[in-house]
N, CA, C and O of each residue as an XYZ file, in Angstrom:
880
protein
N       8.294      5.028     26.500
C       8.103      4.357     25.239
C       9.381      3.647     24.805
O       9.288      2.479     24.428
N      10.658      4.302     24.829
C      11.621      3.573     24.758
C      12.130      2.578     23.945
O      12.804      3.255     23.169
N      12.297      1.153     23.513
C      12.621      0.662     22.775
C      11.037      0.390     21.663
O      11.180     -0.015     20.510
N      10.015      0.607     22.089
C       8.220      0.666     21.467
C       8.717      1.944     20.517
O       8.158      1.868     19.423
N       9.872      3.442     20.646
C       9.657      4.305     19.924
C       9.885      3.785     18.036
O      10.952      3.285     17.678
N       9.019      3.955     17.294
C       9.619      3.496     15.631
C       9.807      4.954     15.697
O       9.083      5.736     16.314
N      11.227      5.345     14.749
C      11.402      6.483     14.481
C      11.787      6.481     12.927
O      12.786      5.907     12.493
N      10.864      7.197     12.138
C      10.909      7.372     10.496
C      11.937      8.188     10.663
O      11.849      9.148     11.428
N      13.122      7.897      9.924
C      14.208      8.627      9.127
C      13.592      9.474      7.639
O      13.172      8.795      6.702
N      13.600     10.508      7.592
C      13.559     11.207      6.396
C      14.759     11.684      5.822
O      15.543     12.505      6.299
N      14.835     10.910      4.445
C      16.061     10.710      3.842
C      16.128     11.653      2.615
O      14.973     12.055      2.473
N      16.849     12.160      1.736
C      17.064     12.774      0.266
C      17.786     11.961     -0.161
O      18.937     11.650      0.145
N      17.070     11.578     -0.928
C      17.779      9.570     -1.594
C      18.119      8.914     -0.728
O      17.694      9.026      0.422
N      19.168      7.892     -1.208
C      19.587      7.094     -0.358
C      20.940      6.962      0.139
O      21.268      5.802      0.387
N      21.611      7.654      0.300
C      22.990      8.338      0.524
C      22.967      7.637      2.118
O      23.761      6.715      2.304
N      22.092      8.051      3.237
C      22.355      7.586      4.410
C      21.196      6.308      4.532
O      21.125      5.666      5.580
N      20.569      6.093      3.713
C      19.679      5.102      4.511
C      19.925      3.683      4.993
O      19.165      2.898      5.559
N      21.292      3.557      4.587
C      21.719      1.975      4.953
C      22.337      2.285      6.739
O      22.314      1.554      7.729
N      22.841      3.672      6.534
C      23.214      4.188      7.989
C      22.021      4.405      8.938
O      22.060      4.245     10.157
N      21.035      4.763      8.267
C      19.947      5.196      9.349
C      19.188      3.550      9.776
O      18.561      3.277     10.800
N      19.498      2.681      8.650
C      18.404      1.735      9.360
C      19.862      0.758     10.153
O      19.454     -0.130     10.901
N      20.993      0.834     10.074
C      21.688      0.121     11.217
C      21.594      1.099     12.483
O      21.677      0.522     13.567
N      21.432      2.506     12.515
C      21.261      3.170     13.794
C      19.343      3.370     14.156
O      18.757      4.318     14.678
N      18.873      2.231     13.696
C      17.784      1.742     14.299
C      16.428      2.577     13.541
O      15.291      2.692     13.998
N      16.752      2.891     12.766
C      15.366      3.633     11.933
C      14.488      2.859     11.460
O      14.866      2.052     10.611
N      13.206      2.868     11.824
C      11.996      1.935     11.507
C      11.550      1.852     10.351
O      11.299      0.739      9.888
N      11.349      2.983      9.627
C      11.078      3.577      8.645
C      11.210      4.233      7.804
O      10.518      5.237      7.967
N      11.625      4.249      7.114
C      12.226      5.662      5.793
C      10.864      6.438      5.080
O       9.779      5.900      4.857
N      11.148      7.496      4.864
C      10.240      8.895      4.475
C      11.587      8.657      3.416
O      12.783      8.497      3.659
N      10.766      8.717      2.056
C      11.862      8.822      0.846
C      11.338     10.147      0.147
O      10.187     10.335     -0.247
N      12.174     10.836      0.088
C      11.951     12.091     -1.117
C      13.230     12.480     -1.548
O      14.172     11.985     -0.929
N      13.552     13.471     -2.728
C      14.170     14.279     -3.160
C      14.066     15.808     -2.393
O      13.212     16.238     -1.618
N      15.038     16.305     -2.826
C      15.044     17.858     -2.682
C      14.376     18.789     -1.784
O      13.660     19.782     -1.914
N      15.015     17.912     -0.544
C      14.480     18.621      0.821
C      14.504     20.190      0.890
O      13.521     20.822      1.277
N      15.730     20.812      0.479
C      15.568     21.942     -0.104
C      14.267     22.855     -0.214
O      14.216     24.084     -0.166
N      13.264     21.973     -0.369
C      11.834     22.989     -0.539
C      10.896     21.717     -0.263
O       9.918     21.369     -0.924
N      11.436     21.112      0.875
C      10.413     20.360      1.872
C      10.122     18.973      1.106
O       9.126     18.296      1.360
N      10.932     18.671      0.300
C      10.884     17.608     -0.539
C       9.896     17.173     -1.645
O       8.908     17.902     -1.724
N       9.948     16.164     -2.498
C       9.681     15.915     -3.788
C       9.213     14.851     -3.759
O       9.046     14.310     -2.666
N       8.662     13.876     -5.563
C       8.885     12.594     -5.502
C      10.489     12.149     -6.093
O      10.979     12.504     -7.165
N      11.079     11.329     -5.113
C      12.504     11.037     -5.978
C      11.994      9.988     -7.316
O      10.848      9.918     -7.760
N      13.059      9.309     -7.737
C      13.426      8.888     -8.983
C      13.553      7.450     -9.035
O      14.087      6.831     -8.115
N      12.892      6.653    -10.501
C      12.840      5.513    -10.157
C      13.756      4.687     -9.715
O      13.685      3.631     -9.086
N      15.022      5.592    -10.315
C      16.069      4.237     -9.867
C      16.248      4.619     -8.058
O      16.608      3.678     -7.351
N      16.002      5.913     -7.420
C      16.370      6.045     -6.230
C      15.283      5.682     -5.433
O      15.596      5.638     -4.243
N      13.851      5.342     -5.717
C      12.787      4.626     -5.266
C      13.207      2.455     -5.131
O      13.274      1.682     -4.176
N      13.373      2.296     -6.591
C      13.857      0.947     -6.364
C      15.292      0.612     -5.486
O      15.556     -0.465     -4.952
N      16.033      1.685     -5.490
C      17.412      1.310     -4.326
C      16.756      1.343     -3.223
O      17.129      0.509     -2.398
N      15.962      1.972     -2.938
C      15.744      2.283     -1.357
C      14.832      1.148     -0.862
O      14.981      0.577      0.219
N      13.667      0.823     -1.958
C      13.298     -0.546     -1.494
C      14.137     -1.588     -1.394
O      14.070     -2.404     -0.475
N      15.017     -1.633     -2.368
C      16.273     -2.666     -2.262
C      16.731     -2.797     -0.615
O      16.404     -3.805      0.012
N      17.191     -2.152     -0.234
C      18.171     -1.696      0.935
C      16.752     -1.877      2.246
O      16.901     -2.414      3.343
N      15.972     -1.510      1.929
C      14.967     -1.521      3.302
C      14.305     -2.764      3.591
O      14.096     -3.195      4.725
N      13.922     -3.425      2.300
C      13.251     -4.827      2.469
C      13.540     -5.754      3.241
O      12.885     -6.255      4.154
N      15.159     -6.115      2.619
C      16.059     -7.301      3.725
C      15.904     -6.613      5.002
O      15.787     -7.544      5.798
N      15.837     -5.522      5.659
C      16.029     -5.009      6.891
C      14.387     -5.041      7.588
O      14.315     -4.848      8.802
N      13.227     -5.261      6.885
C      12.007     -5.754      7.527
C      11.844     -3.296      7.993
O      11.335     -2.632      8.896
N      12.302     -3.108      7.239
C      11.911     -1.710      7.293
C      11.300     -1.023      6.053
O      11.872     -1.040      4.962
N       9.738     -0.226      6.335
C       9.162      0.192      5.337
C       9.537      1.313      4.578
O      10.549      1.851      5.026
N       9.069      1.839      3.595
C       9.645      2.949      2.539
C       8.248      3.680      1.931
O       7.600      3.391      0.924
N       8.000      4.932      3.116
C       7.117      5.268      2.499
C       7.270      6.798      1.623
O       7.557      7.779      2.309
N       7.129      6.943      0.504
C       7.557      7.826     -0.854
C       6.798      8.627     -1.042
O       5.630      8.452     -1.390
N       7.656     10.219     -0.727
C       6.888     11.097     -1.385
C       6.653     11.458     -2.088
O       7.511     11.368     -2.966
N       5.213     12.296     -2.542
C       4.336     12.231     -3.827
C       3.815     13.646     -4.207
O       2.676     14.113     -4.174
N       5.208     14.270     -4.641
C       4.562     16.172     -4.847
C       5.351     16.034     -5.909
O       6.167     15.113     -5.923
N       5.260     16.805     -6.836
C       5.197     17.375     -8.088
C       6.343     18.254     -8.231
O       7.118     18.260     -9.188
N       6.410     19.321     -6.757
C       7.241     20.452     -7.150
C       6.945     21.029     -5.932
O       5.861     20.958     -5.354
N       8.077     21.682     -5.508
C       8.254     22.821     -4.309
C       6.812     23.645     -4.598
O       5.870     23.358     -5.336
N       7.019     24.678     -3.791
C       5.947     25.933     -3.645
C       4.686     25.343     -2.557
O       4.706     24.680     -1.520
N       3.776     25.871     -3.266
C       2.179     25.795     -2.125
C       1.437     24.064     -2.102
O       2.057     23.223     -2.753
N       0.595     23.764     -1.617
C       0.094     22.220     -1.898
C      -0.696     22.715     -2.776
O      -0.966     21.765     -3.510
N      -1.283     23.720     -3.183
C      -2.675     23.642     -3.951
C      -1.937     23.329     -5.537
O      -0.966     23.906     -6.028
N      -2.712     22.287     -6.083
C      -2.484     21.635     -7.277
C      -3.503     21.635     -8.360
O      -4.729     21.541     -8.306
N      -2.563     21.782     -9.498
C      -3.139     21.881    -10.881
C      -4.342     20.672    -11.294
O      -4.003     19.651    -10.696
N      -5.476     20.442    -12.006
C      -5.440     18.889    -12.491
C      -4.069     18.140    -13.427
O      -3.670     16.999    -13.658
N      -3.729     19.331    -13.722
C      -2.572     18.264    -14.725
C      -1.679     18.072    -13.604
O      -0.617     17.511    -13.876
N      -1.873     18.410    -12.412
C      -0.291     18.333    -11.115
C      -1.163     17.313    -10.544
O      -0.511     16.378    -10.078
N      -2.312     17.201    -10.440
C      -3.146     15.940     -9.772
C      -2.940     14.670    -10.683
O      -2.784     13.604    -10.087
N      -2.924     14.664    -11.857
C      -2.397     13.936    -12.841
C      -1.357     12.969    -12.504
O      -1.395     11.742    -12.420
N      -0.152     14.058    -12.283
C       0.931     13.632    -12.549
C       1.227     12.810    -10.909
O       2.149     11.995    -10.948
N       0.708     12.930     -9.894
C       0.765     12.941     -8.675
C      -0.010     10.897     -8.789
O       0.467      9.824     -8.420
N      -0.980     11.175     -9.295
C      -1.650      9.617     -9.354
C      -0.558      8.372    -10.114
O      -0.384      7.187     -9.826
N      -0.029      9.134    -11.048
C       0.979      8.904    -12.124
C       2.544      8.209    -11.177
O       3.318      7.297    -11.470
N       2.495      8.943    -10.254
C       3.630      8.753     -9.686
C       3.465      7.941     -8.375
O       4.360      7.442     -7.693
N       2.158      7.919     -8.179
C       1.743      7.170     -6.938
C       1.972      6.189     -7.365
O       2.961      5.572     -6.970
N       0.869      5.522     -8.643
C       1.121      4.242     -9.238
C       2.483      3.849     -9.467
O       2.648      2.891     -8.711
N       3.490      4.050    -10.058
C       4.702      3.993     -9.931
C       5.502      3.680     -8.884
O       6.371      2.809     -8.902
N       5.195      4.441     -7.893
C       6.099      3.792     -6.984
C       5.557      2.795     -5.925
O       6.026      2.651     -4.796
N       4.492      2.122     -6.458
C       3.407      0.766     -5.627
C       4.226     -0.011     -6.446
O       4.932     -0.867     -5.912
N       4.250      0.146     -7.664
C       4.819     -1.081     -8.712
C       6.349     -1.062     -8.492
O       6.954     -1.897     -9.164
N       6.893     -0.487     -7.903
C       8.229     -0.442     -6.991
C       8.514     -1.121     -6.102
O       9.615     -1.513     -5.715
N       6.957     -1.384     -5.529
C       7.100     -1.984     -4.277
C       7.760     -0.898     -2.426
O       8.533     -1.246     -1.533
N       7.218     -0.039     -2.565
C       6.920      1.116     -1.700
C       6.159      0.330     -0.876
O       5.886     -0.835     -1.166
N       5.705      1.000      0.369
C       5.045      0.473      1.406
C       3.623      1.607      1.626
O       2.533      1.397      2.158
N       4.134      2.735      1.030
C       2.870      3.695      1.702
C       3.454      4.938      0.973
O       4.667      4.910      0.766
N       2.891      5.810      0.638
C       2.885      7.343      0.258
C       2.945      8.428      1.111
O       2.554      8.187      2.253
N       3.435      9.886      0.821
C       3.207     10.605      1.467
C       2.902     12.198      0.605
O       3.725     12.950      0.081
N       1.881     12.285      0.680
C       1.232     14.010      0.063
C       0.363     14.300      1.228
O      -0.105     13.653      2.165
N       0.312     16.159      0.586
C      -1.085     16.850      1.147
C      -1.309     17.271      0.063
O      -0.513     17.239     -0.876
N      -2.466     17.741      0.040
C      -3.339     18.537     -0.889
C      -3.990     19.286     -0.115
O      -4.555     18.766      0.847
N      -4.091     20.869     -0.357
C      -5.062     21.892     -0.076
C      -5.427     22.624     -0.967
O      -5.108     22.585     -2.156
N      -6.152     23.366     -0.405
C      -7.181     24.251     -1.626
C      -8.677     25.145     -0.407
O      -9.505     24.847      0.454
N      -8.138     26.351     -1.205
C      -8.873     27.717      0.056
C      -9.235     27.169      1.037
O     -10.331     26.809      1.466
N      -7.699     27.097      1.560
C      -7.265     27.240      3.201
C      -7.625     25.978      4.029
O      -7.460     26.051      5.246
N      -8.125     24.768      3.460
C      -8.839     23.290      3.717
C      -8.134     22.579      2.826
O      -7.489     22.982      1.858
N      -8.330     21.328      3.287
C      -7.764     20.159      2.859
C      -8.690     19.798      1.538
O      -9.887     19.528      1.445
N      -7.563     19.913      0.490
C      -8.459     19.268     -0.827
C      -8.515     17.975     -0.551
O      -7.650     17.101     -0.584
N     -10.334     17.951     -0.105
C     -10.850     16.534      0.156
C     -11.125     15.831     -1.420
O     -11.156     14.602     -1.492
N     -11.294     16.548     -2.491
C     -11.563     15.718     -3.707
C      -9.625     14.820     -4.082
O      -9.219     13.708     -4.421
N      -9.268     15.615     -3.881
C      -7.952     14.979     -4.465
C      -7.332     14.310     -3.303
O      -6.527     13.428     -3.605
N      -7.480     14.478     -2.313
C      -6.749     13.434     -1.091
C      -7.747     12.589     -0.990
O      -7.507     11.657     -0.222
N      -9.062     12.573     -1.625
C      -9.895     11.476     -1.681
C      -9.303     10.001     -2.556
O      -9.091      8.801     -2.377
N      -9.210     11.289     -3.809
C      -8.586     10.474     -4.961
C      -7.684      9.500     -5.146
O      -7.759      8.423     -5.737
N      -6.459     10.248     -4.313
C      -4.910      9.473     -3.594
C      -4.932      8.803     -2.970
O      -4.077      7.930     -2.819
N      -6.300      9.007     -2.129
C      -5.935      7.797     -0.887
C      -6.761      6.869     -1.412
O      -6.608      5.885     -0.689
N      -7.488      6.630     -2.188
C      -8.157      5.734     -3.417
C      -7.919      4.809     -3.702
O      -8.368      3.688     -3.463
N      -6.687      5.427     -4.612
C      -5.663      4.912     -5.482
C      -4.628      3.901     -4.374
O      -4.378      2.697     -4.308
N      -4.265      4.979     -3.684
C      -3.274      4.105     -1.992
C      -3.597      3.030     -1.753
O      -2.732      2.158     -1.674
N      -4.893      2.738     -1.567
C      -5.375      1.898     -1.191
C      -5.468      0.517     -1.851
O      -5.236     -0.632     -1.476
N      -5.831      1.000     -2.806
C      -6.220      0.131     -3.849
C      -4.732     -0.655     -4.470
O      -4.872     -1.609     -5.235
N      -3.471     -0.231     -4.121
C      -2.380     -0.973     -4.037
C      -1.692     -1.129     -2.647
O      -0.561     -0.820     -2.274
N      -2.776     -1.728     -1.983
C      -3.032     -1.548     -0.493
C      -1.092     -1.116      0.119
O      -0.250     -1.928      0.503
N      -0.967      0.226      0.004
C      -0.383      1.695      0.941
C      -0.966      2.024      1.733
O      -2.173      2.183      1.913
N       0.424      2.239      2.629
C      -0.298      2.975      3.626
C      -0.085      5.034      3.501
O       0.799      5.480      2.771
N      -0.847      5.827      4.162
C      -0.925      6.771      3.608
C      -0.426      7.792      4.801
O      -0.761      7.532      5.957
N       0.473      9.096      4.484
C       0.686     10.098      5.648
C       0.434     11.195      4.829
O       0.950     11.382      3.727
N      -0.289     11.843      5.332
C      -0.689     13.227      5.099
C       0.693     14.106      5.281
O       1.473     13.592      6.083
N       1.019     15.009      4.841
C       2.358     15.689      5.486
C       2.331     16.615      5.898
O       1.198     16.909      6.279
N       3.230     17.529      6.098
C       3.471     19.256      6.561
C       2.399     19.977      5.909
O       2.102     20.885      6.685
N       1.767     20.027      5.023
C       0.799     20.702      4.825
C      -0.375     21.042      5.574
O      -1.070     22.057      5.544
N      -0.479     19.734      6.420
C      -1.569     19.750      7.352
C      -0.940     21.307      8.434
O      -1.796     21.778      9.183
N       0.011     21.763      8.441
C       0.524     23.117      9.644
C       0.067     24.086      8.792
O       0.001     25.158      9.393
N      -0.408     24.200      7.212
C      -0.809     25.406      6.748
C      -1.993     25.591      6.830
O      -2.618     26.414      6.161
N      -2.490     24.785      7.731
C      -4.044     24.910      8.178
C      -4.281     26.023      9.306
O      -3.180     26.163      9.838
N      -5.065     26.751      9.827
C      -5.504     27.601     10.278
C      -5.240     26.798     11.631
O      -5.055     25.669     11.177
N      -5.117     26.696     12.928
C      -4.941     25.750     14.114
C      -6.797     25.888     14.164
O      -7.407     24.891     13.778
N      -7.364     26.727     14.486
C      -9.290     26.195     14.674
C      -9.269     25.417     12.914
O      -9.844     25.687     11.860
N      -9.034     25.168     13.019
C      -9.152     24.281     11.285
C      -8.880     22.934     11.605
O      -9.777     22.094     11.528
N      -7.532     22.592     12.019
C      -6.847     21.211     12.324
C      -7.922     20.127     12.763
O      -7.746     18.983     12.343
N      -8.962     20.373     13.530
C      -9.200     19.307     14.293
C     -10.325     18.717     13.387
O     -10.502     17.502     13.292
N     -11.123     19.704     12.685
C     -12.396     19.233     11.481
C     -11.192     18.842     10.404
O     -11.381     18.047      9.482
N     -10.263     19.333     10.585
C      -9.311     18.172      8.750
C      -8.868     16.846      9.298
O      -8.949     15.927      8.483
N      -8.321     16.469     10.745
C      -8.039     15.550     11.252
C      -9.473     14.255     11.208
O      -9.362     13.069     10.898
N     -10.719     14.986     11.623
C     -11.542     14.224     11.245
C     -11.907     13.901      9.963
O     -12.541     12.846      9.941
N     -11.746     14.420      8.851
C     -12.277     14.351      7.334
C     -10.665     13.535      6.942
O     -10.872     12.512      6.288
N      -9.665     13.706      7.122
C      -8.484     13.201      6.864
C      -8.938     11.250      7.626
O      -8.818     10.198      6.998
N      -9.283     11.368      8.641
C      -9.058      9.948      9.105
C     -10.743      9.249      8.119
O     -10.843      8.138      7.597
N     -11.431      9.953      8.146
C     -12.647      9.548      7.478
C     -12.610      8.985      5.673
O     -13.408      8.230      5.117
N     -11.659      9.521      5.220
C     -11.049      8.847      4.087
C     -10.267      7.991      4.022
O     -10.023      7.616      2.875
N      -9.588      7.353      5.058
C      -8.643      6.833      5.102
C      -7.039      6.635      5.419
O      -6.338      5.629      5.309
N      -6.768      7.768      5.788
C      -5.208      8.515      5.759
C      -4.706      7.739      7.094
O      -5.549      7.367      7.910
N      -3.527      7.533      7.276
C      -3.433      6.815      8.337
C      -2.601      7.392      9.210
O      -2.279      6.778     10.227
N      -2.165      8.550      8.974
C      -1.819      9.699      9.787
C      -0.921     10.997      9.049
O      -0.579     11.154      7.877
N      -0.683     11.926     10.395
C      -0.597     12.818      9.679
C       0.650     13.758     10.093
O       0.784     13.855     11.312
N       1.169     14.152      9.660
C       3.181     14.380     10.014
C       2.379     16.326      9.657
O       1.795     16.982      8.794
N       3.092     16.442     11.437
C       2.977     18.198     11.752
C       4.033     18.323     13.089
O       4.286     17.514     13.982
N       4.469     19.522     12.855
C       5.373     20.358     13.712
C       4.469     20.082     14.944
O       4.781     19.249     15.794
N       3.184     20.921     15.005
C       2.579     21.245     15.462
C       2.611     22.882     15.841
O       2.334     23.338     16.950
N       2.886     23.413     15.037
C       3.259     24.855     15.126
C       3.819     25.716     13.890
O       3.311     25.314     12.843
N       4.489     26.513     13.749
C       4.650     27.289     12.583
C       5.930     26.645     12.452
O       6.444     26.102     13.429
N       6.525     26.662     11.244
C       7.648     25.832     10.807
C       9.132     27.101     11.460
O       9.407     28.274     11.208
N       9.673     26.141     12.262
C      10.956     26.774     12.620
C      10.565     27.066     13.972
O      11.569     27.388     14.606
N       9.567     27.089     14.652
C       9.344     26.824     16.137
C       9.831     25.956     16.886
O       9.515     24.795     16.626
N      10.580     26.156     17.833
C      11.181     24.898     19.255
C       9.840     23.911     19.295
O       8.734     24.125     19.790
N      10.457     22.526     18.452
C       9.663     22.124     19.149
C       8.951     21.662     21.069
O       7.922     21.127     21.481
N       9.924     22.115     21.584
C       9.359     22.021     22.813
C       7.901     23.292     23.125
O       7.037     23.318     24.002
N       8.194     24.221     21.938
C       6.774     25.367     22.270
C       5.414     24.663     21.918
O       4.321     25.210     22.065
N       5.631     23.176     21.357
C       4.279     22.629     19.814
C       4.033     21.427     20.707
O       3.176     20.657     20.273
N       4.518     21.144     21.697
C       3.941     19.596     22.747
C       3.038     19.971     23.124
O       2.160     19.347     22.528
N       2.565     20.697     23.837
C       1.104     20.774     24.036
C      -0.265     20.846     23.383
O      -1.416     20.511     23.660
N       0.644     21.668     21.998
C      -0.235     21.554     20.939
C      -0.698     20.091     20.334
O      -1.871     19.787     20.118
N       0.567     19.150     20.076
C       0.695     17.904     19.696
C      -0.487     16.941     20.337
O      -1.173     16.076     19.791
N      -0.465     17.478     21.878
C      -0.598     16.673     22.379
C      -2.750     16.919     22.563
O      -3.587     16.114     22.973
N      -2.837     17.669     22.293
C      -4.054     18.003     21.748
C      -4.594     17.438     20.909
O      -5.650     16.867     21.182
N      -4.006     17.389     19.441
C      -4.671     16.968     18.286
C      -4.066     15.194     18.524
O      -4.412     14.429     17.623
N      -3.480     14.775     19.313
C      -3.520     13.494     19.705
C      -4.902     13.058     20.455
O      -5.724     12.297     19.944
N      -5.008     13.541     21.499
C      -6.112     13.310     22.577
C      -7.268     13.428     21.325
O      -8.190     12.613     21.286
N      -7.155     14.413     20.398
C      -8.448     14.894     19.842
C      -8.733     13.654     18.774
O      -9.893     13.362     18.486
N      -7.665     12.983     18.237
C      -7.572     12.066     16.754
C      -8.124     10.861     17.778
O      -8.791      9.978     17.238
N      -7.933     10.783     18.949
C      -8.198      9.336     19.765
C      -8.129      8.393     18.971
O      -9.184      7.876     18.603
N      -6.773      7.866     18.443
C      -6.553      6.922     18.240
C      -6.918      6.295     16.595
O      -6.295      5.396     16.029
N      -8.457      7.288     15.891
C      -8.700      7.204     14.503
C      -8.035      7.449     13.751
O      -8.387      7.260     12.587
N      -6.498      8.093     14.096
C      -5.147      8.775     13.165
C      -4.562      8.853     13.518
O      -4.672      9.650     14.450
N      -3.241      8.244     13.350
C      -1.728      8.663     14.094
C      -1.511      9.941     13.786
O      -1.724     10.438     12.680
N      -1.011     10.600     14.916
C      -0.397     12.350     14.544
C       1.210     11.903     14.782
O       1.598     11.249     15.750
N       1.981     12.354     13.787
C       3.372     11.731     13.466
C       4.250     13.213     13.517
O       4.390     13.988     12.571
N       4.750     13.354     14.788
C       5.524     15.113     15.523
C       6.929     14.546     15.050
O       7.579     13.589     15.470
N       7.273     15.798     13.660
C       8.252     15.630     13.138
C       8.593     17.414     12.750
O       7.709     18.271     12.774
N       9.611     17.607     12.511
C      10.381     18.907     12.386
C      11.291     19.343     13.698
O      10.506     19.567     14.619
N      11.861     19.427     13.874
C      12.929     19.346     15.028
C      13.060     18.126     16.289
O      13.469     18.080     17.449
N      12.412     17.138     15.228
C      12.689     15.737     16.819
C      13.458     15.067     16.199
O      13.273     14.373     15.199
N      14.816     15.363     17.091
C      16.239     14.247     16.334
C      16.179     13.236     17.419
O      15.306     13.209     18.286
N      17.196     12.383     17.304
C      17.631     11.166     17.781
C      17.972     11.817     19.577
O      18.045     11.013     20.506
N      18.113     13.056     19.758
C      18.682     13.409     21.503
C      17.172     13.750     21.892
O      16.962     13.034     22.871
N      15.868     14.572     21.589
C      15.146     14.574     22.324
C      13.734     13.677     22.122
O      12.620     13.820     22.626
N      14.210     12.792     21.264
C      12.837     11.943     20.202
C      11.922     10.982     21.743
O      10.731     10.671     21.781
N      12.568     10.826     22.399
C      12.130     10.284     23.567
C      10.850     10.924     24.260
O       9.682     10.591     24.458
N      11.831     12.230     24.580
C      11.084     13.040     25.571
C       9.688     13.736     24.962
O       8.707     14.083     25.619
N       9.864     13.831     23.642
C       8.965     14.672     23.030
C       7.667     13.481     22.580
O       6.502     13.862     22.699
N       7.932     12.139     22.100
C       6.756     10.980     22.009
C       6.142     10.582     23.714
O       5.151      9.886     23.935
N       7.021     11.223     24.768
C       6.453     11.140     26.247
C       5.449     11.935     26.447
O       4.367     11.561     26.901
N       5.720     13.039     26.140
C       5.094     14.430     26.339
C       3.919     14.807     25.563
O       3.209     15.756     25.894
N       3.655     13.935     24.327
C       2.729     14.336     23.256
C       2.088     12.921     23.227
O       1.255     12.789     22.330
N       2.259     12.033     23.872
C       1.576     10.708     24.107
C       1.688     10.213     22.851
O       0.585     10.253     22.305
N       2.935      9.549     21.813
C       2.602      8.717     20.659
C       3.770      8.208     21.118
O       4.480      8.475     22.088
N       3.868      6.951     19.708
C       5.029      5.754     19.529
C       5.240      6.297     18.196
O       5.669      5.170     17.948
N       5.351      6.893     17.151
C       6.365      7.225     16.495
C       6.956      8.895     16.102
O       6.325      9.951     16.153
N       7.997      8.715     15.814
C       8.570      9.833     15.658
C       8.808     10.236     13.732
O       8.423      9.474     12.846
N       9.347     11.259     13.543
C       9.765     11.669     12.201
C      10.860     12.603     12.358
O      11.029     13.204     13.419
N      11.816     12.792     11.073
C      13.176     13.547     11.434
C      14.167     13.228     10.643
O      14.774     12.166     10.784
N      14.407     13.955      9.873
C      15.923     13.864      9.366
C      17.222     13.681     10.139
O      18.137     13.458      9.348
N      17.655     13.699     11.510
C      18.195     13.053     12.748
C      17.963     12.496     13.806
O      18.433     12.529     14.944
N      16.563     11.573     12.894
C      16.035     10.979     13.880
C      16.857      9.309     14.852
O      16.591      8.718     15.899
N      17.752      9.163     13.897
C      18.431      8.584     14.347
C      19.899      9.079     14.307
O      20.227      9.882     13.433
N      20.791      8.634     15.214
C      22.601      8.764     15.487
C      23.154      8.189     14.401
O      23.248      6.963     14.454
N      23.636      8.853     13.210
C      24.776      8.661     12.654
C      25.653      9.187     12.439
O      25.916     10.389     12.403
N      26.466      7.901     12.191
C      27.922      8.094     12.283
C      28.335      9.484     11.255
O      29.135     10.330     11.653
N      27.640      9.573      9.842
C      27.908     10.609      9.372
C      26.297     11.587      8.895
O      25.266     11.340      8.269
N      26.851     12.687      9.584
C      25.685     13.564      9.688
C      25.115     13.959      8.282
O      25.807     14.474      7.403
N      23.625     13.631      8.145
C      23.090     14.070      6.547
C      23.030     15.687      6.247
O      22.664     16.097      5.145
């Protein structure tokens, strides 16, 4: 795949992102407070980051959670989540990124809702890490109900969080064969910039995800 790999940089503001897109980052994953798997950041750190990515012909897609802890959400946290979606379209964002669940499945009413709304300020949409708190016999009926709404893919380890990813390629490479092509599956949590190659070989895709997903000069 080779120079075909796009590799999303996942950033906490914008501290490195002028570094990640000269060391070749396709894409920015924008959130706050990685700390607890990240947030939605802030308007002024939403409008810098579009600032900085636009001239570079690189997208900015913004995450859309409320608050650390579980995905399952309040209506007033579904609220605030639409609230913030809209917001950062009128920013000029490129695409969103939430999950929503609810007993142990993908809350299809509210990722209905989001990806709705996504749409409708035509975003593009990634499902996130939430999709790994799915049961693995679960994954492949949410992958279908996920692409059936619209989602345009979906960012997983492929395994329990803090697993090599070299133990989750086969897994990956499963719910790839299985999405055939109706959903990008986007293998992010331990794919930096040294094995991002080997691991989009092995799991058959063209993009990657990663907070070192690209070489910089100063480490985030």
């Amino acid at each position: 795949m080779g120079e075909e790999l796009l590799r999303e940089f996942c950033a906490e503001n914008v501290e490195h992102v002028p570094a990640a897109i000269a060391a070749g980052a396709g894409r920015i994953e924008l959130c706050d407070n990685l700390a607890v798997g990240g947030t939605t950041p802030s308007h002024g750190v939403i409008r810098a980051a579009v600032g900085m990515c636009r001239p570079a012909g690189v997208a900015v897609m913004c995450m859309v959670r409320p608050r650390g802890g579980d995905f399952v959400y309040t209506e007033a946290e579904a609220g605030i989540m639409a609230d913030d979606l809209r917001h950062a379209a009128e920013l000029g964002v490129d695409g969103v990124v939430f999950g929503c669940l609810r007993d142990g499945e993908v809350d299809l009413g509210l990722t209905e809702r989001l990806v709705r709304l996504a749409k409708q300020e035509s975003l593009s949409v990634t499902f996130h890490m939430a999709f790994d708190e799915l049961p693995p016999a679960a994954q492949p009926a949410a992958l279908d109900a996920l692409a059936e709404l619209g989602v345009d893919r979906v960012l997983t380890h492929g395994g329990a969080a803090g697993t090599p990813m070299a133990d989750n390629t086969a897994r990956l490479r499963e719910l790839v064969d299985y999405a055939a092509g109706r959903i990008t599956v986007l293998p992010g949590g331990g794919v930096t910039w040294e094995n991002a190659a080997e691991v989009a070989g092995a799991v058959g895709v063209s993009e990657v995800h990663g907070t070192r997903i690209v070489r910089l000069t100063t480490a985030p």
